[in-house]
N, C-alpha and C positions, 0 to 999 in steps of 0.2 A: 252620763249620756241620757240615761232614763228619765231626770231630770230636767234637761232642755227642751224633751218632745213633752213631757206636762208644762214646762211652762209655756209652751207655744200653743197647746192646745187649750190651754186657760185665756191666754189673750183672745185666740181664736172664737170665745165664747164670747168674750166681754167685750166683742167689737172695740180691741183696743187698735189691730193692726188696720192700717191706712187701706185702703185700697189705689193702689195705682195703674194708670189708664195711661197707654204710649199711647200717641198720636198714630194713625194710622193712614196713610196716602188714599185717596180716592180709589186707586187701582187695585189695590191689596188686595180686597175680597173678591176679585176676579180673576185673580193669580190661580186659586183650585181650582175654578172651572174650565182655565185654561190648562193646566194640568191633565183634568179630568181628560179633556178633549182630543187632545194629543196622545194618552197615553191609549185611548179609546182608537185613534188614529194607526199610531204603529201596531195595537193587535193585529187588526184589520189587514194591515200591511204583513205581520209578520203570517200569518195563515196564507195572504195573498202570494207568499213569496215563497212558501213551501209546495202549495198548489203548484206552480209554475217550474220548482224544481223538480217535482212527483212528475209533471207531464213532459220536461224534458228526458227526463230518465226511462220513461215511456218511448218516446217518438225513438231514441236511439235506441233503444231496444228494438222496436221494432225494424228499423235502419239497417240492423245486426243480420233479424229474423230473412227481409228479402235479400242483403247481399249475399247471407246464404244458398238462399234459394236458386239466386241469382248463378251463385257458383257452381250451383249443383248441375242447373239444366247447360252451362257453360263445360262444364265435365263430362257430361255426355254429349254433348257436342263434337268434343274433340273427341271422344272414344269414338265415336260412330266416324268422324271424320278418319282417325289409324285406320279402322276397321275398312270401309274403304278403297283406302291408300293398298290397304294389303291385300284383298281383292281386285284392286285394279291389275298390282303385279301379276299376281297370279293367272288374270285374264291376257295380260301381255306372254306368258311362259305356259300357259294350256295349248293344248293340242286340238284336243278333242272339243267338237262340237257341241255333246253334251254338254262337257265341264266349262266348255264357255258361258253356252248361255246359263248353266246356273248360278256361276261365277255373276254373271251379268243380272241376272234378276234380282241378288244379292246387294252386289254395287249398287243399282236402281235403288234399293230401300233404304240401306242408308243414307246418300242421297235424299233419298224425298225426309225421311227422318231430320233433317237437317234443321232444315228451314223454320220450321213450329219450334225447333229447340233455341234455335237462336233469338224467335220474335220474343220466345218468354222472358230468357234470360235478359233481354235488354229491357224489358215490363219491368221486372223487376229492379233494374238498375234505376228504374225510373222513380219504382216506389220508392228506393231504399234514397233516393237524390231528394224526393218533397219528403220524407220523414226529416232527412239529417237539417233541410230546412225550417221543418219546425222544429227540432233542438234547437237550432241558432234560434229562431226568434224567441225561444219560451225563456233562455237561458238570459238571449238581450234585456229582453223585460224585467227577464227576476234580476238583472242587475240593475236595473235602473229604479227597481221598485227597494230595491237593497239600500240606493243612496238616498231616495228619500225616506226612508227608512230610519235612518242615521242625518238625517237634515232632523229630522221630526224628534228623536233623541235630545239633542242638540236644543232644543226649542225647550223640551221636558226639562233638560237641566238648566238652562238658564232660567225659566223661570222658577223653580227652587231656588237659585239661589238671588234672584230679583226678590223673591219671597224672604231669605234671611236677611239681604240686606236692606231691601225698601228704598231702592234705587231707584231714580226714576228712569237712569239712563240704559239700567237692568233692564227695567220691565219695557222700553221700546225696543230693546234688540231682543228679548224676549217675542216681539210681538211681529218685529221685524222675520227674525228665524220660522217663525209660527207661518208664518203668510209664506216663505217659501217651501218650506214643508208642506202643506197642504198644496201648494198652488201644484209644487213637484209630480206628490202622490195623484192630485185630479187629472193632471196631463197625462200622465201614465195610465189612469185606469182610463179613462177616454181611449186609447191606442190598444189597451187589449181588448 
């Protein structure tokens, strides 16, 4: 064994071994830079498309936060609403003039308590309605940013292997994929 790698590194010295030169396609050396470009591309993409899932996960959180809210001041709502109810009976079954009008003055405030509780709670159904629409759109994006994502993938490996084989037929559907990839990603970032 020992032997074989001195005899090759003795040829190696004495410029006995040939040098051989493939032919290489006009396109070839523009196979890494398209490479380069594309994989330069999906980064971009792939940070882009985390970003967009982070702020969906946001918006619905927050979406979360006012339906809460939402249900809270809804809760007191209707307790103030029983409360009321149970006041009213009781103004229906009092006797006494007193205990009316206390009864009554009581009724009167929940009552006016009402109304503020309900304008909130539907504020809030409102918030919690334009949050859950920016999940949808941030989530729409990050799927659309997803498949050119994977169009642009797509473009990466074909041209490796347009690159092994020095196809020519390779390297236009290499070039072809490349052009929808990008064309994809620029549509997309235009709309976000």
């Amino acid at each position: 064994m020992w032997q074989a790698w001195k005899n090759l590194l003795k040829a190696l010295q004495s410029n006995e071994v040939r040098q051989i030169t493939i032919s290489e396609p006009w396109w070839y050396p523009g196979m890494a830079v398209i490479t380069g470009i594309l994989a330069a591309i999906s980064g971009i993409i792939y940070v882009r498309t985390a970003t967009l899932g982070n702020d969906a996960v946001y918006y619905s959180n927050q979406a979360v936060l006012a339906q809460t809210q939402a249900s809270d001041f809804w809760a007191e709502y209707e307790s103030d609403s029983g409360k009321a109810k149970t006041v009213e009976i009781g103004l229906l079954l009092a006797s006494s003039v007193k205990v009316k009008a206390e009864l009554q003055k009581q009724y009167d405030d929940y009552r006016k308590r009402q109304p503020p509780l309900k304008d909130k709670a539907k504020e809030y159904e409102s918030i919690r309605d334009q949050q859950l629409k920016m999940t949808d759109k941030k989530m729409h994006d990050r799927s659309g940013l997803n498949i050119a994502g994977m169009i642009i993938q797509l473009g990466i490996g074909l041209a490796s292997i347009s690159a092994l084989t020095k196809r020519h037929i390779m390297f236009l559907m290499t070039i072809a994929v490349s052009i929808a990839g990008i064309g994809a990603t620029g549509f997309i970032f235009l709309r976000l």
